[in-house]
Backbone atoms as SQL, in Angstrom:
CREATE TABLE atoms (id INTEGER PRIMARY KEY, chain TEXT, resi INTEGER, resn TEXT, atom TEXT, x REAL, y REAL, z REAL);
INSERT INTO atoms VALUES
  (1, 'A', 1, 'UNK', 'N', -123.702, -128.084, -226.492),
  (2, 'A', 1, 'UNK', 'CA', -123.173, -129.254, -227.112),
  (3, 'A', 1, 'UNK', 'C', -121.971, -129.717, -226.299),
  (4, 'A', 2, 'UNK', 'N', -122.188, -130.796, -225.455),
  (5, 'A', 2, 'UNK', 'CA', -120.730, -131.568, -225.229),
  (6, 'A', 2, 'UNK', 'C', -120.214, -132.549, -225.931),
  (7, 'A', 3, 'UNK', 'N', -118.699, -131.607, -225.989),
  (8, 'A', 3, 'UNK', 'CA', -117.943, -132.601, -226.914),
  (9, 'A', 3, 'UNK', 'C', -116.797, -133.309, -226.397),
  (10, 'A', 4, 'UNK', 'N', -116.985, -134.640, -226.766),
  (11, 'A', 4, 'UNK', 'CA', -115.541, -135.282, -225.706),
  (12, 'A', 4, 'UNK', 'C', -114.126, -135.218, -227.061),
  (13, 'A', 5, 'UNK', 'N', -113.176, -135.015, -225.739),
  (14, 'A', 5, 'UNK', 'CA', -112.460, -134.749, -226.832),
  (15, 'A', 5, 'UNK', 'C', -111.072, -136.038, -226.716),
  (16, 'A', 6, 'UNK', 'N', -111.576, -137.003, -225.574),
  (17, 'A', 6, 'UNK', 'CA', -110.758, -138.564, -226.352),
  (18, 'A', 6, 'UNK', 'C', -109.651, -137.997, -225.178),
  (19, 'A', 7, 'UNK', 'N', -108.026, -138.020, -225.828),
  (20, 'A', 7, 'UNK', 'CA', -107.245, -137.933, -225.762),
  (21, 'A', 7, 'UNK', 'C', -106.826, -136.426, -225.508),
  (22, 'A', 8, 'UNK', 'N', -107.387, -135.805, -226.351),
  (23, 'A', 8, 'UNK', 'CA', -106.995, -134.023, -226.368),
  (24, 'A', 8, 'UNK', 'C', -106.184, -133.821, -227.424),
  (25, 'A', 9, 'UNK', 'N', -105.498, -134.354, -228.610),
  (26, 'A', 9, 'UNK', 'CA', -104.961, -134.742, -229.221),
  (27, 'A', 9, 'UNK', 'C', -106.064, -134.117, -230.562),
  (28, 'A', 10, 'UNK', 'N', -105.601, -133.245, -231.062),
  (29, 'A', 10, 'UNK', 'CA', -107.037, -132.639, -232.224),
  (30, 'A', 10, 'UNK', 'C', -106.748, -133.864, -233.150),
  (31, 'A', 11, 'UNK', 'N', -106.114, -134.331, -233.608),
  (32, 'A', 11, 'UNK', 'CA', -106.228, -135.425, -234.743),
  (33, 'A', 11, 'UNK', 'C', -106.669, -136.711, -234.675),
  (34, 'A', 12, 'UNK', 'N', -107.293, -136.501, -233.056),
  (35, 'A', 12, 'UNK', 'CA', -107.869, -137.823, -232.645),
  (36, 'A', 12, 'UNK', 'C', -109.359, -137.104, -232.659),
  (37, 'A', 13, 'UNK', 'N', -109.580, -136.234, -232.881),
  (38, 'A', 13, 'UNK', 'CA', -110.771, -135.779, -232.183),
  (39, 'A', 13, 'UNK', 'C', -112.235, -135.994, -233.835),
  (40, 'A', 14, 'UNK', 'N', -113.180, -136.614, -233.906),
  (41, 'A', 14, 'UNK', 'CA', -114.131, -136.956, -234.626),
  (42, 'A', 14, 'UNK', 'C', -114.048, -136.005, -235.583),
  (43, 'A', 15, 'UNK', 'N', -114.276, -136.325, -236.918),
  (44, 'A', 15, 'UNK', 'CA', -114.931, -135.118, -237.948),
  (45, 'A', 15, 'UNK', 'C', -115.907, -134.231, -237.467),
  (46, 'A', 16, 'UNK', 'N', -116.896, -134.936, -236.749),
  (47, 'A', 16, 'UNK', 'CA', -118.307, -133.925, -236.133),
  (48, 'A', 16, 'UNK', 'C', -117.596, -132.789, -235.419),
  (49, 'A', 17, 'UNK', 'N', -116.999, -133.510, -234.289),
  (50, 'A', 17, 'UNK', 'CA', -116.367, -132.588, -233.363),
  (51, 'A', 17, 'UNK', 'C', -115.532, -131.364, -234.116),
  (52, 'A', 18, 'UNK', 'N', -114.575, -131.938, -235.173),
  (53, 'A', 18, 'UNK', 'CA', -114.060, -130.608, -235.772),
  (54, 'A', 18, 'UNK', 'C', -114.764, -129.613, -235.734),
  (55, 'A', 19, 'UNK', 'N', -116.093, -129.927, -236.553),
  (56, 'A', 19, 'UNK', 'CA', -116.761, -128.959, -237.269),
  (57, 'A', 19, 'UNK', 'C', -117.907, -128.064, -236.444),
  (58, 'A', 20, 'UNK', 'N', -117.999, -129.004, -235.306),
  (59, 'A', 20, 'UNK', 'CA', -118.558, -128.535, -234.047),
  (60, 'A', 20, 'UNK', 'C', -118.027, -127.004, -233.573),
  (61, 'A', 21, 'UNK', 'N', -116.622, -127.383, -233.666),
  (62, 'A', 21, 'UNK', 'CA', -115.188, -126.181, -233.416),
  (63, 'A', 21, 'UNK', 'C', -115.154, -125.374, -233.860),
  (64, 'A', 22, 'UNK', 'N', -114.991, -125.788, -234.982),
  (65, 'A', 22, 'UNK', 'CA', -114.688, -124.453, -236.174),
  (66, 'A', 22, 'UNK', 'C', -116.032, -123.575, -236.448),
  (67, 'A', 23, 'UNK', 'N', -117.095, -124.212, -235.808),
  (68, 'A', 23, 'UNK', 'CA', -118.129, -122.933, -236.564),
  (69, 'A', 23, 'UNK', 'C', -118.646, -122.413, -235.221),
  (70, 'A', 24, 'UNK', 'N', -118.485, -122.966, -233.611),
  (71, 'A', 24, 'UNK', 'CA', -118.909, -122.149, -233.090),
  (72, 'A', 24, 'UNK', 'C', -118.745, -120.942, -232.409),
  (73, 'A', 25, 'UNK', 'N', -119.609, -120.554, -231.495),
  (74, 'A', 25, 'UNK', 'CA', -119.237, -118.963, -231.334),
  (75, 'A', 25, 'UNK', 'C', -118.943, -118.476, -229.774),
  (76, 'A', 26, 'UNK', 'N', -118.600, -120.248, -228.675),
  (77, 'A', 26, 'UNK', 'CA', -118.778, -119.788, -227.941),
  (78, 'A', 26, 'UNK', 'C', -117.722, -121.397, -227.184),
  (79, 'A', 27, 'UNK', 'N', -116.765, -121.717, -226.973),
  (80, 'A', 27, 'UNK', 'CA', -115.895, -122.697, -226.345),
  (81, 'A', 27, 'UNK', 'C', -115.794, -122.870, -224.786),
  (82, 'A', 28, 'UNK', 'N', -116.796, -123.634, -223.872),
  (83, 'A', 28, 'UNK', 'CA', -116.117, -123.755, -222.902),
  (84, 'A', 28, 'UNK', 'C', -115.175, -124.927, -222.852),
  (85, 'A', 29, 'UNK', 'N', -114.259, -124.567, -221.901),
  (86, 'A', 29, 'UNK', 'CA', -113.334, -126.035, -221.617),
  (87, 'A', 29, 'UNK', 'C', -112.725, -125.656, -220.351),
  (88, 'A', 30, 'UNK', 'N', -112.139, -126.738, -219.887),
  (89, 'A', 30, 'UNK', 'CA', -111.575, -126.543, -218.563),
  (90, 'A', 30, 'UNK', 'C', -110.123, -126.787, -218.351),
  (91, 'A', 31, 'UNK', 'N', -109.224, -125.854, -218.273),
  (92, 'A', 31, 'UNK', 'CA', -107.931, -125.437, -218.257),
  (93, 'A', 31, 'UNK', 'C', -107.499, -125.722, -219.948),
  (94, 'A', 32, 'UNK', 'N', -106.448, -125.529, -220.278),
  (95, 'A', 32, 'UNK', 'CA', -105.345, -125.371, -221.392),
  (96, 'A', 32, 'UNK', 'C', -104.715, -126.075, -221.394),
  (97, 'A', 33, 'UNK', 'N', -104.254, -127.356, -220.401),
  (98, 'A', 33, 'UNK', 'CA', -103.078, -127.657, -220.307),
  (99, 'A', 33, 'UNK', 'C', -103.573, -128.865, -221.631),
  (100, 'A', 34, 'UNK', 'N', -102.924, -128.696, -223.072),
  (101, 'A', 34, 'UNK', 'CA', -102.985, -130.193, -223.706),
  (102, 'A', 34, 'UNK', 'C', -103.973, -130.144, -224.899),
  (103, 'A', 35, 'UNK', 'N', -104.825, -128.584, -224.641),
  (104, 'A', 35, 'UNK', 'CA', -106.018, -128.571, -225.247),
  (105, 'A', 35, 'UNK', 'C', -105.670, -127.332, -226.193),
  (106, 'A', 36, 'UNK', 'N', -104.197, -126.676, -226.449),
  (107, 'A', 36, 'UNK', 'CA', -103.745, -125.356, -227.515),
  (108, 'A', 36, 'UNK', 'C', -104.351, -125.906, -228.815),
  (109, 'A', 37, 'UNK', 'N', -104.032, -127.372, -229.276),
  (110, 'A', 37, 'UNK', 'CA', -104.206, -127.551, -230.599),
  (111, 'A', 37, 'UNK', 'C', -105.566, -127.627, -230.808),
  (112, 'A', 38, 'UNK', 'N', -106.359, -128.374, -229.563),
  (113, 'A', 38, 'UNK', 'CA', -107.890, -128.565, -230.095),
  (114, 'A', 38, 'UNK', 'C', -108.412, -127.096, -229.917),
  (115, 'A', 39, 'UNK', 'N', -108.311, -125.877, -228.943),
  (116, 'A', 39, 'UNK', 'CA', -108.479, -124.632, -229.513),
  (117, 'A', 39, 'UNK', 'C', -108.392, -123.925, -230.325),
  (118, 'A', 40, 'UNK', 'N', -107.074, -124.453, -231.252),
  (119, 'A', 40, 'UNK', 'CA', -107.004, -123.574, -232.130),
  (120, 'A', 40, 'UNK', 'C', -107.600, -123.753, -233.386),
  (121, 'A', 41, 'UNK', 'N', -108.729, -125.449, -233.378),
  (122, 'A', 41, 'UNK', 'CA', -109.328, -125.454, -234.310),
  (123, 'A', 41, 'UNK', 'C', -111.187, -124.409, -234.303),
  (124, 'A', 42, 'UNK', 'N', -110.951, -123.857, -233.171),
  (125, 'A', 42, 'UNK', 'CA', -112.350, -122.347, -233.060),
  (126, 'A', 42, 'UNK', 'C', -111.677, -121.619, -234.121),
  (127, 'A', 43, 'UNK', 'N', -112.889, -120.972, -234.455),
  (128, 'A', 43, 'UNK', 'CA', -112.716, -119.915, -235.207),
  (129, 'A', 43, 'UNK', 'C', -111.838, -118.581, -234.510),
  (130, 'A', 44, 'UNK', 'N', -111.436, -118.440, -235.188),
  (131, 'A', 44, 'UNK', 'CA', -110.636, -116.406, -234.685),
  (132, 'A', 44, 'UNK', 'C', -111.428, -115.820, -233.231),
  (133, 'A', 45, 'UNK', 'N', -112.768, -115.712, -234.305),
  (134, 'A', 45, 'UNK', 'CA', -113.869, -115.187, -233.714),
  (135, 'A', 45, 'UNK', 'C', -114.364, -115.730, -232.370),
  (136, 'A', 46, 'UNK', 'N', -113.981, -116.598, -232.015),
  (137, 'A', 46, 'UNK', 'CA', -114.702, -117.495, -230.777),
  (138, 'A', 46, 'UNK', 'C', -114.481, -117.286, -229.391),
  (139, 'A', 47, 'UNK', 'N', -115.303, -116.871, -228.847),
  (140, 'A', 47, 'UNK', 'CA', -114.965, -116.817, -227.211),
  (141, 'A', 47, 'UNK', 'C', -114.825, -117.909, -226.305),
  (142, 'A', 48, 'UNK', 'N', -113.281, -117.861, -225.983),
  (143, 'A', 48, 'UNK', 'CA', -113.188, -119.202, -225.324),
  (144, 'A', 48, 'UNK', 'C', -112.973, -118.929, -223.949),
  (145, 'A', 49, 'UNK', 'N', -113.878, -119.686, -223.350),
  (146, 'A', 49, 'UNK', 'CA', -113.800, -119.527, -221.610),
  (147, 'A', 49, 'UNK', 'C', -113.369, -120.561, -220.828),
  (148, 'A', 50, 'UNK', 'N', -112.119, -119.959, -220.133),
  (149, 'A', 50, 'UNK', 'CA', -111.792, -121.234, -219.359),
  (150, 'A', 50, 'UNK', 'C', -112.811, -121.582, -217.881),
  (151, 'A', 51, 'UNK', 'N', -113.289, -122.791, -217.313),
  (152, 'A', 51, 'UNK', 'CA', -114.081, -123.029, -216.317),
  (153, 'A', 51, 'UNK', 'C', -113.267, -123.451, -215.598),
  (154, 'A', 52, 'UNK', 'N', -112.105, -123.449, -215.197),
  (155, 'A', 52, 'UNK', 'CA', -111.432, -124.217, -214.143),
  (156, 'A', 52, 'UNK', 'C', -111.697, -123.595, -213.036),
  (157, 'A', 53, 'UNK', 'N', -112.099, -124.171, -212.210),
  (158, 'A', 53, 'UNK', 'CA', -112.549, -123.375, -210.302),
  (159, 'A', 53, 'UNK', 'C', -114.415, -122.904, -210.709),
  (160, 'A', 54, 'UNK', 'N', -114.420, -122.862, -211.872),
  (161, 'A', 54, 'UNK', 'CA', -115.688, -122.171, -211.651),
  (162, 'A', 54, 'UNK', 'C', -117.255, -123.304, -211.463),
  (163, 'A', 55, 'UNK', 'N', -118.098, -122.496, -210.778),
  (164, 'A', 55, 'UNK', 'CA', -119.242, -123.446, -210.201),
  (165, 'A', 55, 'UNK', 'C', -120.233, -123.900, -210.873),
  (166, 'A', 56, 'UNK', 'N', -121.031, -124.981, -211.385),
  (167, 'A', 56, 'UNK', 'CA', -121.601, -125.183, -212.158),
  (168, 'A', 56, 'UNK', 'C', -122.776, -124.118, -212.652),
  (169, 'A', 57, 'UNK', 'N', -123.016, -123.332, -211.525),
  (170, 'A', 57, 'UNK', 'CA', -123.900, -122.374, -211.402),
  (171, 'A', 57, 'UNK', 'C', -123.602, -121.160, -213.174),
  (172, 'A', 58, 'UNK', 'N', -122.136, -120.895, -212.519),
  (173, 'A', 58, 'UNK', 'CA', -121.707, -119.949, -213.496),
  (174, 'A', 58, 'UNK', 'C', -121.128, -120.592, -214.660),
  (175, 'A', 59, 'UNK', 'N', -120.904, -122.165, -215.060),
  (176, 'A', 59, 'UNK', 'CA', -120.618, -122.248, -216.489),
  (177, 'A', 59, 'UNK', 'C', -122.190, -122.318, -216.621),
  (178, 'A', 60, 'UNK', 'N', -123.204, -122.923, -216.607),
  (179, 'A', 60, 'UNK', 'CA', -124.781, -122.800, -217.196),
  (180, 'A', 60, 'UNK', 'C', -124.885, -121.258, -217.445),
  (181, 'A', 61, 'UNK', 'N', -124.902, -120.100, -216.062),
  (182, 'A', 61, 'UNK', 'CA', -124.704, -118.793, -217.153),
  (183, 'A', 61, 'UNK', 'C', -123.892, -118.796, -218.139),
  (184, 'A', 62, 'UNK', 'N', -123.127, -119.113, -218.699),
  (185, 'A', 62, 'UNK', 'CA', -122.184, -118.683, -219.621),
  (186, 'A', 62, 'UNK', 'C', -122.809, -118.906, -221.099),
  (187, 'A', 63, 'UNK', 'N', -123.143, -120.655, -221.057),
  (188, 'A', 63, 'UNK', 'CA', -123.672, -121.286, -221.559),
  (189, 'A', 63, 'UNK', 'C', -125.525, -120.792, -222.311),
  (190, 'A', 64, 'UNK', 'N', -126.178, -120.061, -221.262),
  (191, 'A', 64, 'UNK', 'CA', -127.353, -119.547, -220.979),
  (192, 'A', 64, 'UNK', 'C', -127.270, -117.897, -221.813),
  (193, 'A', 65, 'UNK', 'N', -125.778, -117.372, -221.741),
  (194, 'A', 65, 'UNK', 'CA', -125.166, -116.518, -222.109),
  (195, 'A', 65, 'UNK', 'C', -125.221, -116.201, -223.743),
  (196, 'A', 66, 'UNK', 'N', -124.530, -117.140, -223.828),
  (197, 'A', 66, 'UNK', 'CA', -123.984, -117.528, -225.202),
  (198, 'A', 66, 'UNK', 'C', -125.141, -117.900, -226.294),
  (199, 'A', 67, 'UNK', 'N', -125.485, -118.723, -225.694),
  (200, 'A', 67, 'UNK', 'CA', -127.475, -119.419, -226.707),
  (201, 'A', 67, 'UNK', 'C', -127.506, -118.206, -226.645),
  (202, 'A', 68, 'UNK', 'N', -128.077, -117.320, -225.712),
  (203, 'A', 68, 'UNK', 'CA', -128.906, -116.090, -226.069),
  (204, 'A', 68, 'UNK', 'C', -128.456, -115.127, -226.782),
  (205, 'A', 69, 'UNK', 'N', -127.417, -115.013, -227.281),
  (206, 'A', 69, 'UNK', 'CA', -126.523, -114.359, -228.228),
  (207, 'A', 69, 'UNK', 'C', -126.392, -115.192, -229.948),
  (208, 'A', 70, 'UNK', 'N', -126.772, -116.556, -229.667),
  (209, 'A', 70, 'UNK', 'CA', -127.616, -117.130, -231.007),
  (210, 'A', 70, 'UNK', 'C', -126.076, -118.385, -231.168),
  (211, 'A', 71, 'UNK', 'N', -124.760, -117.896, -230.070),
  (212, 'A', 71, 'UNK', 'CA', -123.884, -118.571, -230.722),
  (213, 'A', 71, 'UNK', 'C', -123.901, -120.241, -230.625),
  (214, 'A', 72, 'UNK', 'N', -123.239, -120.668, -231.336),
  (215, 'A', 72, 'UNK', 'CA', -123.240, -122.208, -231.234),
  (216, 'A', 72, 'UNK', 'C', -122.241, -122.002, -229.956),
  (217, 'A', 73, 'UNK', 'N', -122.589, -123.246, -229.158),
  (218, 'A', 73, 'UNK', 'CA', -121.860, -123.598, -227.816),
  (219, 'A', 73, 'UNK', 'C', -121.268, -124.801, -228.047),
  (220, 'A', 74, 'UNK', 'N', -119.824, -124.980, -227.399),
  (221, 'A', 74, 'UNK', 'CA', -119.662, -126.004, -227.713),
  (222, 'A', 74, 'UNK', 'C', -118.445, -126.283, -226.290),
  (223, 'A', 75, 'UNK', 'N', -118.857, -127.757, -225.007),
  (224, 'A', 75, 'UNK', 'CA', -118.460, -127.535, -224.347),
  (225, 'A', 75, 'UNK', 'C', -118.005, -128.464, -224.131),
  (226, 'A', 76, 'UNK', 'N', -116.092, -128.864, -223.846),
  (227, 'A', 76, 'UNK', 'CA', -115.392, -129.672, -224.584),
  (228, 'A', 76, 'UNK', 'C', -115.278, -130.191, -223.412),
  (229, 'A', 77, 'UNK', 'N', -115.279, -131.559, -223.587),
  (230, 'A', 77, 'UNK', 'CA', -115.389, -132.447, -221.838),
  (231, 'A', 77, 'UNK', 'C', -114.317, -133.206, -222.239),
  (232, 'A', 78, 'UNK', 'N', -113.144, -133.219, -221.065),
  (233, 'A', 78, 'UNK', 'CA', -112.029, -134.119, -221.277),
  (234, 'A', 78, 'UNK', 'C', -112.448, -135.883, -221.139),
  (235, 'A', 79, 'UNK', 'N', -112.113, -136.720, -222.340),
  (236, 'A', 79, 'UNK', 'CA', -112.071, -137.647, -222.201),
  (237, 'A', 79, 'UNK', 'C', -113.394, -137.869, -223.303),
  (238, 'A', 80, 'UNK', 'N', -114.246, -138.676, -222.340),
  (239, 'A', 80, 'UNK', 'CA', -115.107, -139.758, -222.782),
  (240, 'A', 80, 'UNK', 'C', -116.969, -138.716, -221.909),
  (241, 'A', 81, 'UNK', 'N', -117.502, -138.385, -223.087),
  (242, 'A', 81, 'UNK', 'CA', -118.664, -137.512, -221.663),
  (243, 'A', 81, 'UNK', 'C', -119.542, -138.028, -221.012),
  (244, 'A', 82, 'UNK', 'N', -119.747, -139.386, -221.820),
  (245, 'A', 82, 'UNK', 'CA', -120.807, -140.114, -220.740),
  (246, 'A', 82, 'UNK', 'C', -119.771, -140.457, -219.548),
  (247, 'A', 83, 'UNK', 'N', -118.716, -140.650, -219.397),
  (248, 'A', 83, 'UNK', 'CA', -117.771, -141.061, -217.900),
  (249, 'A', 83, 'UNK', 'C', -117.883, -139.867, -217.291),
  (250, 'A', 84, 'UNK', 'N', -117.576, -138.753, -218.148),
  (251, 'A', 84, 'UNK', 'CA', -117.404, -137.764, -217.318),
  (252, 'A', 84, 'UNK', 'C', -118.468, -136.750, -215.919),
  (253, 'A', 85, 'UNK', 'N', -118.133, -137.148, -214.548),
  (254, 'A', 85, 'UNK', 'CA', -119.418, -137.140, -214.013),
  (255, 'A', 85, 'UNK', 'C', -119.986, -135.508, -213.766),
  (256, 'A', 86, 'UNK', 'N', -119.396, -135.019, -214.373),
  (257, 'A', 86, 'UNK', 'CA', -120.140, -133.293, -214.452),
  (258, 'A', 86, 'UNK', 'C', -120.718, -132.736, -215.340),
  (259, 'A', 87, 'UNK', 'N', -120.888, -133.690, -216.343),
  (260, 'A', 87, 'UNK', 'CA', -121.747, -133.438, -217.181),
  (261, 'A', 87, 'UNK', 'C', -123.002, -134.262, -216.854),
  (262, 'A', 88, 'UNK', 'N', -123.616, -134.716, -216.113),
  (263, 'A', 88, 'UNK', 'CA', -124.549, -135.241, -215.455),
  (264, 'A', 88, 'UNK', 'C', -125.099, -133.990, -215.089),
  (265, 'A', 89, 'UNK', 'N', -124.257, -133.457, -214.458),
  (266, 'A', 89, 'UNK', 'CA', -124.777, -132.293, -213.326),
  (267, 'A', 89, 'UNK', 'C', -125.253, -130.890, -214.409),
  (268, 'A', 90, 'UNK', 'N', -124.195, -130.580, -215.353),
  (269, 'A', 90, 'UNK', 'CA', -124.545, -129.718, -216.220),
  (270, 'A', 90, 'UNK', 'C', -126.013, -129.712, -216.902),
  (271, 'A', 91, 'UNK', 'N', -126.347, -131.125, -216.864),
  (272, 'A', 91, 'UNK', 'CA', -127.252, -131.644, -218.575),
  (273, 'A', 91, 'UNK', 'C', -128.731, -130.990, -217.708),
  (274, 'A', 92, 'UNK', 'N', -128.817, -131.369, -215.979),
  (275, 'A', 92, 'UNK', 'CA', -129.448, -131.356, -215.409),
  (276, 'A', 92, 'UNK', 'C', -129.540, -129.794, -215.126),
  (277, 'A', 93, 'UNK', 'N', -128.858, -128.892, -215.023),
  (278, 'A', 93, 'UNK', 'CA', -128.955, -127.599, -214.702),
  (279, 'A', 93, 'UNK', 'C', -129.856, -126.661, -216.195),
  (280, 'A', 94, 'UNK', 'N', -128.795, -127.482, -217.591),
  (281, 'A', 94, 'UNK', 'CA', -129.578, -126.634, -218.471),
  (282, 'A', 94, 'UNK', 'C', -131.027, -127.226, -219.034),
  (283, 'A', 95, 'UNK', 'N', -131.157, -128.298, -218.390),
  (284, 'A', 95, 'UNK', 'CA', -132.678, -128.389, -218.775),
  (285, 'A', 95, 'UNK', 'C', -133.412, -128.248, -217.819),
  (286, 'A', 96, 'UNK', 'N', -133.181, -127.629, -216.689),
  (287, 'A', 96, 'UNK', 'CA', -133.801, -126.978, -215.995),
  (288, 'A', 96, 'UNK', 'C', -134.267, -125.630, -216.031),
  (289, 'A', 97, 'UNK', 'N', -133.107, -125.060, -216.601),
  (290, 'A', 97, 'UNK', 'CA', -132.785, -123.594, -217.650),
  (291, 'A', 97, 'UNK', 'C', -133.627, -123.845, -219.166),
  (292, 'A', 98, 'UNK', 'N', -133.807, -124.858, -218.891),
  (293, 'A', 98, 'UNK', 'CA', -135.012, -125.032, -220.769),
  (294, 'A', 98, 'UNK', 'C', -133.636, -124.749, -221.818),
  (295, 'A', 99, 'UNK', 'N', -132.383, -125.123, -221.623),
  (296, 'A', 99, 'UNK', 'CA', -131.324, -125.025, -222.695),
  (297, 'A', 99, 'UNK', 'C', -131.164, -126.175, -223.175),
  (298, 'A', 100, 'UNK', 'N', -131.469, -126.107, -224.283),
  (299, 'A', 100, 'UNK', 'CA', -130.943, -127.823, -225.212),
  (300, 'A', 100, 'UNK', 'C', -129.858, -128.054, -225.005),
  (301, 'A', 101, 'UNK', 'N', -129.324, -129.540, -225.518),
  (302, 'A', 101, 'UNK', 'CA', -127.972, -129.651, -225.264),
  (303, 'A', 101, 'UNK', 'C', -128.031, -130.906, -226.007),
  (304, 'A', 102, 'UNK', 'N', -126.591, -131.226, -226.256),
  (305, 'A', 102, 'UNK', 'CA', -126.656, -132.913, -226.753),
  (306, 'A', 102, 'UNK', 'C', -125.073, -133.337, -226.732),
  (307, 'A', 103, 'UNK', 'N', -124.802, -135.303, -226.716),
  (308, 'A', 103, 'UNK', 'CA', -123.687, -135.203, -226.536),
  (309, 'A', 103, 'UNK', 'C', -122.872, -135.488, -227.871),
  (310, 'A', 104, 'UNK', 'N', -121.584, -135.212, -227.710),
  (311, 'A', 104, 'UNK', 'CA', -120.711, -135.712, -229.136),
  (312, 'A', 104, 'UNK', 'C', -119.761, -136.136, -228.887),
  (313, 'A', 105, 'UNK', 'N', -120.127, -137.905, -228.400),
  (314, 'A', 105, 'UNK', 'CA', -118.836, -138.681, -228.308),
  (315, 'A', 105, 'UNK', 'C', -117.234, -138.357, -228.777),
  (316, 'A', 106, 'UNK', 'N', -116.523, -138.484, -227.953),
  (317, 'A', 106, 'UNK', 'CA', -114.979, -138.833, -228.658),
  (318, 'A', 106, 'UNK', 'C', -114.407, -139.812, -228.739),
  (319, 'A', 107, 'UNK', 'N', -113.495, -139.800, -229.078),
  (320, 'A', 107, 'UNK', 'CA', -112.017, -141.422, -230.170),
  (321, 'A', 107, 'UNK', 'C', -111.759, -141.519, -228.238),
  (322, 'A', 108, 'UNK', 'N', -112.304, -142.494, -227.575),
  (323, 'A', 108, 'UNK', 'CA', -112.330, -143.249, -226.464),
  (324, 'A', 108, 'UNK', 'C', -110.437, -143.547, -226.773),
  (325, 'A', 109, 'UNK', 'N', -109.738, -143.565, -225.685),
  (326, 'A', 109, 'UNK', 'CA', -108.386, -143.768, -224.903),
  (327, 'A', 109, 'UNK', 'C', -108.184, -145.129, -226.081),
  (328, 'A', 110, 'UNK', 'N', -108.980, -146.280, -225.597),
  (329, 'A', 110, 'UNK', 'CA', -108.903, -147.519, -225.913),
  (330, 'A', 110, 'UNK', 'C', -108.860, -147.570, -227.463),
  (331, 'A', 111, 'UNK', 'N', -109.764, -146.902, -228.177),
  (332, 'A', 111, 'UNK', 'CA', -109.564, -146.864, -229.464),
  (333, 'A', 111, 'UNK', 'C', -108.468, -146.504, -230.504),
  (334, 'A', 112, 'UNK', 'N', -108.517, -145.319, -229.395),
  (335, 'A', 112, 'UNK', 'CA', -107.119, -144.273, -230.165),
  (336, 'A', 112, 'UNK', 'C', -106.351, -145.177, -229.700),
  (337, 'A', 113, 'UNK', 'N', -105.582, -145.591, -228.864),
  (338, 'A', 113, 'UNK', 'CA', -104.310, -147.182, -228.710),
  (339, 'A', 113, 'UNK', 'C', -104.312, -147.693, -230.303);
């Protein structure tokens, strides 16, 4: 599941997306800097992996990882995810991998203004 997360700002971030958060079992995102509050809406329980430096190769394992462990995935794309151009590349790796996926818009820059 990619989730955009707007601003980074958890109180900007969609009802879906909350709940996206809070129940799953498995957070990628890429660095910390801005993103403490929208982490800390995961559960306790949640394994959160940072991807910064890492190759698309090894977030799809992670991702590939995680499904197979049954957890909800949930992989937080800064901004807006259709702009974002690595999730192009991701969407294409896990359905190559036969991994579902889907996106979950965020509160766009312009909106949140």
């Amino acid at each position: 599941m990619f989730v955009g997360v707007g601003t980074g700002d958890a109180d900007l971030l969609t009802v879906r997306a909350s709940r996206l958060l809070a129940d799953c079992g498995t957070c990628l995102f890429e660095g910390v800097h801005g993103l403490h509050e929208v982490l800390s809406l995961c559960s306790p329980r949640a394994r959160l992996v940072d991807t910064t430096g890492m190759p698309v190769s090894d977030v799809i394992a992670e991702i590939r990882e995680a499904s197979g462990r049954g957890d909800r995935v949930v992989r937080l794309i800064p901004g807006e995810p259709s702009m974002y151009r690595g999730v192009a590349q991701e969407v294409r790796a896990l359905e190559a991998a036969g991994v579902g996926w889907q996106i979950v818009p965020g509160v766009p820059v312009v909106a949140a203004a």
